[in-house]
C-alpha positions as CSV (number, residue, x, y, z in Angstrom):
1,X,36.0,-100.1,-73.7
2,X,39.0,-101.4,-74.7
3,X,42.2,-102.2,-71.8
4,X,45.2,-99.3,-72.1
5,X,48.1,-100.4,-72.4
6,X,50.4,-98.7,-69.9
7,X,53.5,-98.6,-70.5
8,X,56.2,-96.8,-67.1
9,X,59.7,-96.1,-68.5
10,X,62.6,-93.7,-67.7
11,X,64.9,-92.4,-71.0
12,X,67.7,-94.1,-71.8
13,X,70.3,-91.4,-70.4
14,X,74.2,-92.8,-70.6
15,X,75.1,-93.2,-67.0
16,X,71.8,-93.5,-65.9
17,X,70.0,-96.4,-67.4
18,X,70.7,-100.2,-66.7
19,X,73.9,-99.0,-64.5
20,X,74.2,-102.8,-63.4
21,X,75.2,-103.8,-67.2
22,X,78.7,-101.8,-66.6
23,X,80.8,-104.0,-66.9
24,X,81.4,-105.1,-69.9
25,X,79.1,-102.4,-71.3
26,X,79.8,-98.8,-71.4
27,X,77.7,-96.6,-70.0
28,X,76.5,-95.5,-73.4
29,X,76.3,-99.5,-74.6
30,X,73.9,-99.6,-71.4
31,X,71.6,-96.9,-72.7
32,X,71.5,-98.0,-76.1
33,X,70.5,-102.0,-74.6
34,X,67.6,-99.9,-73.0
35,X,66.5,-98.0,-75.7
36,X,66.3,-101.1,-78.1
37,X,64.2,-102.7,-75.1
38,X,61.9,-99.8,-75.1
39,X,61.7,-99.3,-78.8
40,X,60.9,-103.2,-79.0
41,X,58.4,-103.2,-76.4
42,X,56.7,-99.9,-77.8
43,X,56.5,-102.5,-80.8
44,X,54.6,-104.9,-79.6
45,X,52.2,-102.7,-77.8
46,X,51.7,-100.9,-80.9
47,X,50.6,-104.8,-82.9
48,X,47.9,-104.9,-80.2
49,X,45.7,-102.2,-81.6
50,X,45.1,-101.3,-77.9
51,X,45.2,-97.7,-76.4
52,X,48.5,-96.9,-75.4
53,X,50.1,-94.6,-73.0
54,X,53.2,-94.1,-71.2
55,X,54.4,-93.2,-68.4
56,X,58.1,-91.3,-68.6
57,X,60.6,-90.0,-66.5
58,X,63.2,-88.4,-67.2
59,X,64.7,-85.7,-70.7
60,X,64.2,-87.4,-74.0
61,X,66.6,-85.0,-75.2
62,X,69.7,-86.5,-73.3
63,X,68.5,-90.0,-74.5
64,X,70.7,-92.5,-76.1
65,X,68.2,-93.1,-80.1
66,X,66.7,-90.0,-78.9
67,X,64.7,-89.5,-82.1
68,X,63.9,-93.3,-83.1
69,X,62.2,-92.9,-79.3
70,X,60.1,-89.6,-80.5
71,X,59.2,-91.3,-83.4
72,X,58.1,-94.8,-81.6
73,X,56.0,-92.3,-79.0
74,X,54.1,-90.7,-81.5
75,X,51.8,-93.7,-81.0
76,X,51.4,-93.1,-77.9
77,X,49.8,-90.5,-75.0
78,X,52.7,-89.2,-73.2
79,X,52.2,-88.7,-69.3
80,X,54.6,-87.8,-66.8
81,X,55.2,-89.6,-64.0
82,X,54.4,-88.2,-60.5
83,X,55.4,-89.4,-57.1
84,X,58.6,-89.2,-54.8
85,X,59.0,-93.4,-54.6
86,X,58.4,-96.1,-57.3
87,X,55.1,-97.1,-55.7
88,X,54.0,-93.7,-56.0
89,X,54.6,-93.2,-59.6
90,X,53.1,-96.5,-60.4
91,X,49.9,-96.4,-58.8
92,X,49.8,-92.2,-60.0
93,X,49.9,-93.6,-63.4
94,X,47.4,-95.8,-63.4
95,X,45.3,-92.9,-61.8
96,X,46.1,-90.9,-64.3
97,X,45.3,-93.0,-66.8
98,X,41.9,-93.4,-65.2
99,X,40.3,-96.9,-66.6
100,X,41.1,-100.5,-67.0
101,X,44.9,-100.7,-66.9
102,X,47.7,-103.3,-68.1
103,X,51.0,-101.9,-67.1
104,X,54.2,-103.1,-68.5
105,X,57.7,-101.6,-68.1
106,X,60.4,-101.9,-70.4
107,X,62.7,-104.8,-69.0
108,X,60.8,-107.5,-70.9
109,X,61.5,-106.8,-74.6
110,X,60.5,-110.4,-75.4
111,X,56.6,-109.7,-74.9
112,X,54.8,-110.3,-77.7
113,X,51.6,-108.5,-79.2
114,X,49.8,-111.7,-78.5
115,X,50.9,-111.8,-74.7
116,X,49.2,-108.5,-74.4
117,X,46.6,-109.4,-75.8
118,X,46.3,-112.5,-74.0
119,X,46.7,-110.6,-70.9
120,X,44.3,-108.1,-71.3
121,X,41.7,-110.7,-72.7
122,X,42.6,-112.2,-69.3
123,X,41.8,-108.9,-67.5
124,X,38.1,-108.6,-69.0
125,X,37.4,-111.9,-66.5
126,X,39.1,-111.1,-63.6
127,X,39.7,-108.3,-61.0
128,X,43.6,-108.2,-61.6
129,X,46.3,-109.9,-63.0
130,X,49.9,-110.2,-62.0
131,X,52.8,-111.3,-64.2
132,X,55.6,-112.6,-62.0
133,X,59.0,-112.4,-62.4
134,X,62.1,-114.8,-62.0
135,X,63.8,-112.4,-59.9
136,X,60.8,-112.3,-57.5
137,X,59.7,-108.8,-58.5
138,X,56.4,-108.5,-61.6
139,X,56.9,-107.7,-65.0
140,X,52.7,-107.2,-65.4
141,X,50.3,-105.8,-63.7
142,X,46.2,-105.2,-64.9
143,X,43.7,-103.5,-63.0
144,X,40.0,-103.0,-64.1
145,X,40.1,-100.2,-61.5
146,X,43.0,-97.7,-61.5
147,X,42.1,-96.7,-58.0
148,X,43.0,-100.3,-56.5
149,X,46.8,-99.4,-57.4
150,X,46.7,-97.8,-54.4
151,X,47.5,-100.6,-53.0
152,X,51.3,-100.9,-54.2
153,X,52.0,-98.1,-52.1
154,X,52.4,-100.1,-49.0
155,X,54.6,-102.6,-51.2
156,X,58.4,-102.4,-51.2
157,X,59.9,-102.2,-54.5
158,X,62.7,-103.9,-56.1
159,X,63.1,-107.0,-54.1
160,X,63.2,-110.6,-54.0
161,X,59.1,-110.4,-52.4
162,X,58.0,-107.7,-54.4
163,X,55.7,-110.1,-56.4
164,X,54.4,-112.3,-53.3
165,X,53.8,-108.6,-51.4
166,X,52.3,-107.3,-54.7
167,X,49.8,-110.4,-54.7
168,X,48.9,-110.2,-51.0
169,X,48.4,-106.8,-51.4
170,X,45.6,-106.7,-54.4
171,X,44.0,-110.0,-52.8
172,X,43.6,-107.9,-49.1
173,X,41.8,-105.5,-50.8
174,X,39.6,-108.5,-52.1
175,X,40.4,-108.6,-55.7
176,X,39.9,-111.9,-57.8
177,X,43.4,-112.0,-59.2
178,X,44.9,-114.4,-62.3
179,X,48.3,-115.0,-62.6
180,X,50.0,-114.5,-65.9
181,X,53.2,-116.1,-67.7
182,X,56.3,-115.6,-65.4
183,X,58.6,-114.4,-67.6
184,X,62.5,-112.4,-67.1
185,X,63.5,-109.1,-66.8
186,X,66.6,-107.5,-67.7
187,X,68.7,-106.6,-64.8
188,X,72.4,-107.5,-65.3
189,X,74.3,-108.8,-68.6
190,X,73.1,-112.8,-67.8
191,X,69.8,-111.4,-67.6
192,X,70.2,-109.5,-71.0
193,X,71.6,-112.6,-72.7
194,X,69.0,-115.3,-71.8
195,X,66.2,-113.2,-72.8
196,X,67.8,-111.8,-76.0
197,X,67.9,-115.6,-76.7
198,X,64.8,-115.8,-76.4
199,X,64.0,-112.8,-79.1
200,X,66.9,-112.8,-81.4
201,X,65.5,-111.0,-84.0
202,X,64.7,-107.9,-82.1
203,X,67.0,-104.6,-81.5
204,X,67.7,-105.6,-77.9
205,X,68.9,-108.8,-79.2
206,X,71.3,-107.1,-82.0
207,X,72.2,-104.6,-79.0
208,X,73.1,-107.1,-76.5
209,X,75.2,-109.0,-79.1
210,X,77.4,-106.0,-79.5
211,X,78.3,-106.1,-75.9
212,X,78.2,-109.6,-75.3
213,X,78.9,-111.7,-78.4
């Protein structure tokens, strides 16, 4: 049985997605830079051929490419998220989803089909793996059992230890854990350059550009 690809994202509402982007974007310039890194990523998982759900919060109706994002889901099983923190949602998700898991988010619009793949060959071998991120936090996580997401619920979200905690966490409960690529998320407008760099040729990229040259 093939690894689902998981993927947790929140819609693109104006005022309510990548605040830290404004300034110099708009509010709406925000939402559109995080629906073109949703609609990209929802690209790549779609080239892996893998099982795909995700996880949403929040009204697709308010968001910015509202119907490119409808069409892009169609490909997908569409699950609510459940839970009063972050942690909760997260390891609700993977509970929901109910078998071996790689979870992605949509701050990473560089990943490539053959990351996934990579990662979730990776997974078949291996307890867990972890994909760190340059801010600290993870931009990956794979589980061969939903239930040991569990485990993030005693992790703090969103801060410079997230990763390290997230690690210590999975290995305390004994899982054989591989690391993947560290790659960069998208969290203010440097952060949205230097990975749009890094995929040019992507809507993220062409989104970015309109904001920051």
């Amino acid at each position: 049985m093939s690894t689902v690809l998981l993927v947790v994202a929140k819609a693109p509402v104006a005022g309510q997605a990548k605040t830290r982007l404004t300034p110099p974007a708009s509010p709406e310039q925000a939402a559109g830079i995080a629906a073109a890194a949703l609609l990209d990523t929802l690209d790549a998982v779609a080239r892996t051929g893998q099982p795909a759900v995700v996880a949403l919060t929040g009204r697709l109706t308010d968001a910015t490419r509202s119907a490119d994002l409808r069409r892009a889901l169609r490909r997908t099983t569409v699950i609510t998220q459940r839970g009063n923190t972050f942690a909760e949602r997260l390891s609700n998700a993977h509970a929901d989803v109910g078998r071996s898991v790689l979870q992605i988010g949509m701050d990473t619009p560089q990943v490539t089909a053959d990351l996934l793949a990579d990662a979730s060959k990776r997974l078949s071998a291996v307890d867990a793996v972890l994909g760190p991120a340059t801010d600290g936090g993870w931009w990956a996580l794979g589980l061969r059992d939903p239930t040991a997401a569990r485990a993030l619920r005693g992790v703090p979200m969103s801060r410079s230890d997230t990763g390290a905690r997230t690690l210590d966490a999975l290995r305390h409960r004994g899982l054989n854990v591989g690391l993947l690529p560290e790659l960069s998320d998208v969290d203010t407008i440097a952060d949205a350059v230097r990975v749009a760099a890094g995929c040019p040729d992507g809507r993220f990229a062409r989104a970015v550009r309109a904001v920051a040259g």
